[in-house]
C-alpha positions in Angstrom: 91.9 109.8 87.5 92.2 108.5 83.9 94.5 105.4 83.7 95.6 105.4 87.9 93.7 105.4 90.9 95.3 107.5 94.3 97.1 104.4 96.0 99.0 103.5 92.4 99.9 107.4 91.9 101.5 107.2 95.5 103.5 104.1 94.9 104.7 105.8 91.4 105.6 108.7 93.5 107.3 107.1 96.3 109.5 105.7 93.2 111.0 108.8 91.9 114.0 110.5 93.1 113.3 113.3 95.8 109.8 112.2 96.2 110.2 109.4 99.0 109.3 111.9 101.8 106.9 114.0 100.1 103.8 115.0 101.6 100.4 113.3 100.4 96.9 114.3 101.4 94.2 112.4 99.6 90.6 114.0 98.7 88.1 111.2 97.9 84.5 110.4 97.6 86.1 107.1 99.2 85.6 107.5 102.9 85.3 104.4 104.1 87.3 103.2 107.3 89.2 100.5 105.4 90.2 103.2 103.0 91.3 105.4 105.3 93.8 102.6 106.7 95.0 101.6 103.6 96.1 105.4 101.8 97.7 105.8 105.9 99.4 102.7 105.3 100.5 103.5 102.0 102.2 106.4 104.1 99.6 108.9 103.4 99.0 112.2 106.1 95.3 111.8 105.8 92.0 112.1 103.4 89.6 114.6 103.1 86.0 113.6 102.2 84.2 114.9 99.2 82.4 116.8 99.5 84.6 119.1 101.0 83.8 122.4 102.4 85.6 125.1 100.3 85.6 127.8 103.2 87.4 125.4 105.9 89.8 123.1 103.3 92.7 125.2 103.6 92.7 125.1 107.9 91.9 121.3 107.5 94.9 120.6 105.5 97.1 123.2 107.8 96.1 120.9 110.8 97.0 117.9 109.0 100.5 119.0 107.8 100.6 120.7 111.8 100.5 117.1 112.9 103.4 115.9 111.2 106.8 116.1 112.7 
């Protein structure tokens, strides 16, 4: 991403009006374990790998958003 990296965009967006709670799934090349921990302590649901498989990404993110209250 041009100009902002994910963790920056989510602060941004936790900024704005109506945007505190929203939902935020990140999909990186970035997999390591102190990655993860840091976009989850940003308050993010989870991160998906790339590369991704195309077949299974929509029942991966279904089972994140499932886990959420």
């Amino acid at each position: 991403m041009p100009g902002m990296d994910g963790p920056t965009t989510l602060r941004a967006l936790r900024q704005l009006p109506g945007f505190a709670a929203t939902p935020v799934i990140f999909m990186t090349a970035k997999g390591q374990p102190q990655e993860v921990a840091e976009y989850k302590a940003l308050g993010a649901l989870d991160m998906i790998s790339k590369p991704f498989n195309p077949m299974t990404l929509a029942s991966t993110l279904l089972q994140i958003l499932e886990r959420e209250p």
